[in-house]
C-alpha positions in Angstrom: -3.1 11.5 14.0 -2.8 11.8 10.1 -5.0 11.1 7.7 -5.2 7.9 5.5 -7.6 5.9 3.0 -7.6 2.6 1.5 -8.3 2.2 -2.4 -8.7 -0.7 -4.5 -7.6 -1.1 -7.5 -9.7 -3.4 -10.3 -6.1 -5.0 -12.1 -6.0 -8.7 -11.4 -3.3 -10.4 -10.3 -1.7 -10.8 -13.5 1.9 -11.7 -11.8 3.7 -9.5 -15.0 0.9 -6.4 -15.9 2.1 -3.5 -17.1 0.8 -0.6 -14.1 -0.7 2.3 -15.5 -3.8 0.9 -16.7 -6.2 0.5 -13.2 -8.7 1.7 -12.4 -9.0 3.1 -8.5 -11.9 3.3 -6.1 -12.0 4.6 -2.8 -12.8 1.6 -0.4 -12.7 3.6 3.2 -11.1 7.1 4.3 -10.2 8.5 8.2 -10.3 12.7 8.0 -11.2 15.2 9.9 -10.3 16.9 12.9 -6.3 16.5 12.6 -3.3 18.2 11.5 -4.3 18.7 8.5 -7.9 19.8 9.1 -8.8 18.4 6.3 -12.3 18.5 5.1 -12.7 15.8 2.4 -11.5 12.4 2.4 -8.2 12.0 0.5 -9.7 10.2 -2.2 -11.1 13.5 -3.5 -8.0 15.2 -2.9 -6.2 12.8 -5.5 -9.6 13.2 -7.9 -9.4 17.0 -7.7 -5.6 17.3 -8.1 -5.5 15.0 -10.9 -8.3 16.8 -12.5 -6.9 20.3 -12.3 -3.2 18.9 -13.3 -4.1 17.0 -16.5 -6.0 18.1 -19.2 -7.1 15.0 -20.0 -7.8 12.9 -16.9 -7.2 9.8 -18.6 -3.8 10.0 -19.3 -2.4 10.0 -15.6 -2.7 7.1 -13.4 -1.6 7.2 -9.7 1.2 4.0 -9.7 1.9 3.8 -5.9 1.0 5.4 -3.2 3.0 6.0 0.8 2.5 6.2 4.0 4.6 9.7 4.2 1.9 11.9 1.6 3.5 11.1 -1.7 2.2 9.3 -4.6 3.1 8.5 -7.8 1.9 9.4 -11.1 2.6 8.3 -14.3 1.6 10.0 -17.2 1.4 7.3 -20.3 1.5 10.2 -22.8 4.8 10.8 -22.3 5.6 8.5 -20.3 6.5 11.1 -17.5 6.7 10.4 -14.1 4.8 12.9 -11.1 5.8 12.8 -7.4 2.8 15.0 -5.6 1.3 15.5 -2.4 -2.3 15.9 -3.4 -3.4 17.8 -0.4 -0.4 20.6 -0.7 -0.7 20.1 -4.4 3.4 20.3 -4.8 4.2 18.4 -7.7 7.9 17.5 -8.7 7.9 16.1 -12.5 10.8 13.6 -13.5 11.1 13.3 -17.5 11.5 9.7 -19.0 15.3 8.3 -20.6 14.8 8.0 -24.5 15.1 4.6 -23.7 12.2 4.4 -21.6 9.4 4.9 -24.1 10.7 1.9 -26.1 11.3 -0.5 -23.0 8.8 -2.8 -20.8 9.4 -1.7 -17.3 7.5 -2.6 -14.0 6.6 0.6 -11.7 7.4 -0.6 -8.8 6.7 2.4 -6.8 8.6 5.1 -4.2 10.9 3.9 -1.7 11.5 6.8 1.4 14.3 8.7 3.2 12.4 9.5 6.4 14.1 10.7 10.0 11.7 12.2 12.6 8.9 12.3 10.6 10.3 14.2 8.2 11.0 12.8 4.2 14.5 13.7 3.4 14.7 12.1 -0.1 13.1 9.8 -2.0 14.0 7.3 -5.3 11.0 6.3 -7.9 11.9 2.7 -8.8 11.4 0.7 -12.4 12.3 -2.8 -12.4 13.6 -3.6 -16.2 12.9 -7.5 -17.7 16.5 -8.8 -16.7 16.1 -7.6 -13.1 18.2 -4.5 -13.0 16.4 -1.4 -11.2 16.0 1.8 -12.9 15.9 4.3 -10.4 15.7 7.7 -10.2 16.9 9.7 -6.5 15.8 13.3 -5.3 19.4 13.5 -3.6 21.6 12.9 -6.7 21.5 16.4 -8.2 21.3 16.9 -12.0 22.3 12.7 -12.1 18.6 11.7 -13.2 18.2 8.1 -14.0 20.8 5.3 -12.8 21.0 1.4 -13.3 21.2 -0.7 -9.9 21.4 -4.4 -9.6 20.2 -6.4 -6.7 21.1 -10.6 -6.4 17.7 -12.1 -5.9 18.6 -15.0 -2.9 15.9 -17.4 -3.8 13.9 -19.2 -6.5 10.7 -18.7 -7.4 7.6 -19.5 -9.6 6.3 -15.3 -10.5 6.2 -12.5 -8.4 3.7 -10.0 -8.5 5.0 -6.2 -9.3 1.8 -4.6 -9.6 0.9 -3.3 -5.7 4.6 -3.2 -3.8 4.3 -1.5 -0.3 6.7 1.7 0.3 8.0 1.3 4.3 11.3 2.5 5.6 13.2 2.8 2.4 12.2 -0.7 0.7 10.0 -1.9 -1.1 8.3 -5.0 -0.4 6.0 -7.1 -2.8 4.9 -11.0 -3.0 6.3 -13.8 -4.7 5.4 -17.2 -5.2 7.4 -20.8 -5.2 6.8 -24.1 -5.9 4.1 -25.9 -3.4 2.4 -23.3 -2.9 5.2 -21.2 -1.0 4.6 -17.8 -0.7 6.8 -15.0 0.2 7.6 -11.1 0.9 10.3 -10.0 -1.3 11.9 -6.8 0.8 14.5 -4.9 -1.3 16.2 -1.3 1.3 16.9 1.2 -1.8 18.8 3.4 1.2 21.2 0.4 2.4 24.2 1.6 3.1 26.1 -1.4 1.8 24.6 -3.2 -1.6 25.6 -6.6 -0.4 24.8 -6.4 3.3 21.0 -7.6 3.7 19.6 -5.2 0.8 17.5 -8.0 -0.7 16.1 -10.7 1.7 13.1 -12.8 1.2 10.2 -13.7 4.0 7.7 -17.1 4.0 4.8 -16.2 5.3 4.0 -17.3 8.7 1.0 -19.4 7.9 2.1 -22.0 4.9 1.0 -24.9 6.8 -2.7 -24.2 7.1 -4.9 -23.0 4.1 -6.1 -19.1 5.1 -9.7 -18.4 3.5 -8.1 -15.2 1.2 -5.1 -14.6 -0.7 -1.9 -14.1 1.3 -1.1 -9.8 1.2 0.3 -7.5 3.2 -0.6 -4.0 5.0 1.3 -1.8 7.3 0.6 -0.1 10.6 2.5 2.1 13.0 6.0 1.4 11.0 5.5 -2.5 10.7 4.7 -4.8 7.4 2.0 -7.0 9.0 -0.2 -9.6 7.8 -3.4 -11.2 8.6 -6.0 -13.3 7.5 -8.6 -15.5 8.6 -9.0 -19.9 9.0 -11.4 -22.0 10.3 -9.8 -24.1 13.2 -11.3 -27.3 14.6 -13.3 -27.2 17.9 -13.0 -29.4 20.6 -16.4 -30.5 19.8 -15.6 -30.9 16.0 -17.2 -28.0 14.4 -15.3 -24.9 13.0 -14.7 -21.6 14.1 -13.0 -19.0 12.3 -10.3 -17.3 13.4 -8.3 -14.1 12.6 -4.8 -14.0 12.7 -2.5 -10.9 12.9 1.0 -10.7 12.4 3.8 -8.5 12.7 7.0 -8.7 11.1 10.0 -8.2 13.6 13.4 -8.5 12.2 12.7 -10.4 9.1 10.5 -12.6 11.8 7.2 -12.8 12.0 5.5 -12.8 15.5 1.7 -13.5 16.0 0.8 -10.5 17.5 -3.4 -11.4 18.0 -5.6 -14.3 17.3 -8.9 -14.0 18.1 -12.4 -16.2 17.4 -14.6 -14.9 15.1 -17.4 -16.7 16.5 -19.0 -13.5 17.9 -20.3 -12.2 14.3 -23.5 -13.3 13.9 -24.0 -16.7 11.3 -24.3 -15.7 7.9 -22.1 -12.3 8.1 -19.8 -12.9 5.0 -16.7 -10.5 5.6 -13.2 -9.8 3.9 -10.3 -8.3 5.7 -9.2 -5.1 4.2 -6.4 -3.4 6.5 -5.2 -2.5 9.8 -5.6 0.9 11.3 -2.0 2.5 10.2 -1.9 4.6 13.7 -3.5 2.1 15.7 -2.4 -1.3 15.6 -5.3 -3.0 17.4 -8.1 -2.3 15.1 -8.7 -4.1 12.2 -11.2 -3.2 9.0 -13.3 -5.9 7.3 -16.0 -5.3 4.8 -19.2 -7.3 4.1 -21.6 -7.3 2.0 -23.3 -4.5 3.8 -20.9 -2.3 6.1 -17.9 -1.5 7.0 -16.5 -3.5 10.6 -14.2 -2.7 12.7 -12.4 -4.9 15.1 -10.4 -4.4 18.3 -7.9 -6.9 18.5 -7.6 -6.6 22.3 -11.0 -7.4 23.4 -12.4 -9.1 20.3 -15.4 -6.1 19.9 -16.3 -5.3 16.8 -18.5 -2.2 15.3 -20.7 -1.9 12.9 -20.1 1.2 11.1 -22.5 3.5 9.1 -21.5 4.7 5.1 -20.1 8.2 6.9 -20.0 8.6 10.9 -19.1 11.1 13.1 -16.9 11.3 16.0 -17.2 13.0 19.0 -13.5 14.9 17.7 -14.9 15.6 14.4 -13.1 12.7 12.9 -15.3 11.4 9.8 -15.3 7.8 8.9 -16.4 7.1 5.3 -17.2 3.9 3.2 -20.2 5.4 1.2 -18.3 4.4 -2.2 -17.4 1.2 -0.9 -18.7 -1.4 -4.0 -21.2 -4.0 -2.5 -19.8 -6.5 -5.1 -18.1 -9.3 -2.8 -16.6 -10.7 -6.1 -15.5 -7.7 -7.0 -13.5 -7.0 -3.6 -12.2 -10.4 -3.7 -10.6 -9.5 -6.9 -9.0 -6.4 -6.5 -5.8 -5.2 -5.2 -5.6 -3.1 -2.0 -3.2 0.0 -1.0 -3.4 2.5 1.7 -2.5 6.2 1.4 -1.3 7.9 4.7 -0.6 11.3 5.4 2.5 12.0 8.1 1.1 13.6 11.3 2.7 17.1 10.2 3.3 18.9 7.1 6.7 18.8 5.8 7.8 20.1 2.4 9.1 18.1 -0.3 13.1 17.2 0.0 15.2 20.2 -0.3 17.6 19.4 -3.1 15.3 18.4 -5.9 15.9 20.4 -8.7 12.9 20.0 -11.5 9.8 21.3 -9.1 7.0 21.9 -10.9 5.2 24.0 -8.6 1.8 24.2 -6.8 -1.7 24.6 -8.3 
């Protein structure tokens, strides 16, 4: 099993920010006694890599993060791109278009080549104001920077670009129609044919009740999934709340778990953070207090310490964690996952910077 941790990020949903100005904070990390062998959470990793890389700290912001051991910097000096495994410390640096410094562009992240575990190329992706994609691709030699188009099969009301999820070579992010319809914009940057499927648009599976958090999406075990929580009438006319998981199957989503909440005791105030990304039946919430974990099989939940021990070694850790429900409630979540082994970057990129 691989390493991950979850951040959050203080932007507000500002459907049309410009990314680069966040500030992150390690909500939860899962280390230890894997693969890796790491010995700090991965949080610290991207602290101590960014600290040794930059002279000033400031100027580099992480963008977007994967589930394959990549992230994205972005250097607003220069206005420079980074692709880096923080734990390896290889760094691959991708110099702006002249154009670039003078444009507004949305970062909307890295979209993945990956086959047996194993990243095979990858493309950093801008979004320009009249919906064109800049896009840069590991696999296209000394051909840098290229202009892509994609036909955008719905309407909508704003779309937020500031926290797209990287899975299987697309990107997906939210949008927003009118009445309240809420969507999953998916865009495949490694489709085969431009026209066939490469831009598709999902409702969510829930717009007919009224969930208690904003609608977002997480991933586990290869999947986009979604969950949240709703207080459903009783047969007796109270409420109970409920949590809902879902799973998205081609371009479908199926419910997947639905279990009372009813079993945390009155007063317990909680907000779902993510799903295990290894292990799709256990759930993370946070309260005001702790960290909880839920298994979505038998409906237990634990109550986990700031750091805790496993009997393997693995080290669970929420000690940074804010307390600040408010706060949570208004930040933006992303997940950073190591693969399960250690591969090296792609094999035809030609501008590596090196290792520190």
């Amino acid at each position: 099993m691989g390493a991950y941790t979850c951040e959050i990020t203080t932007k507000k949903h500002h459907h049309h920010s410009k990314i680069g100005l966040g500030c992150e904070t390690e909500i939860m990390s899962h280390y230890g006694s894997d693969n890796w062998n790491l010995k700090h959470s991965l949080g610290s990793y991207i602290s101590s890599f960014l600290t040794n890389k930059f002279e000033n700290y400031n100027e580099a912001r992480v963008v977007s993060y994967t589930d394959v051991g990549l992230i994205l910097i972005h250097r607003v000096s220069n206005q420079s791109f980074y692709v880096a495994n923080p734990v390896s410390r290889q760094c691959v640096e991708i110099l702006p278009l002249a154009s670039q410094k003078q444009e507004r562009l949305w970062i909307l992240g890295i979209a993945t080549r990956v086959e047996n575990g194993v990243v095979l190329g990858y493309k950093v992706v801008l979004l320009k104001p009249n919906f064109t994609f800049l896009i840069y691709s590991s696999e296209t030699g000394f051909c840098l920077w290229s202009l892509n188009s994609a036909n955008f099969p719905f309407t909508y009301i704003s779309q937020e670009f500031n926290n797209p999820i990287s899975l299987n070579g697309s990107l997906h992010w939210l949008a927003h129609g009118s009445n309240y319809q809420d969507f999953v914009v998916s865009i495949n940057f490694y489709a085969i044919d431009s026209r066939s499927d490469r831009c598709r648009a999902t409702q969510f599976p829930d717009l007919d009740k009224v969930p208690k958090f904003r609608r977002t999406c997480t991933t586990s075990q290869g999947y986009l999934m979604y969950m949240n929580i709703f207080s459903i009438p009783k047969v007796d006319g109270n409420l109970e709340d409920k949590l809902c998981v879902w799973r998205l199957e081609s371009w479908q989503w199926r419910l997947v778990s639905e279990i009372s909440l009813d079993s945390i005791k009155t007063g317990f105030d909680y907000i779902p953070l993510g799903i295990n990304p290894f292990d799709a039946k256990t759930v993370y919430l946070w309260s005001h207090k702790c960290l909880l974990s839920i298994n979505l099989h038998n409906g237990d939940f634990v109550l986990h310490k700031d750091m805790e021990r496993s009997s393997e070694g693995r080290i669970l850790n929420s000690v940074d964690c804010p307390r600040d429900m408010k706060y949570i409630l208004e930040s933006n979540f992303a997940s950073f996952v190591l693969p399960q082994w250690m591969h090296p970057f792609p094999s035809m990129i030609n501008s590596l910077v090196g290792f520190f």
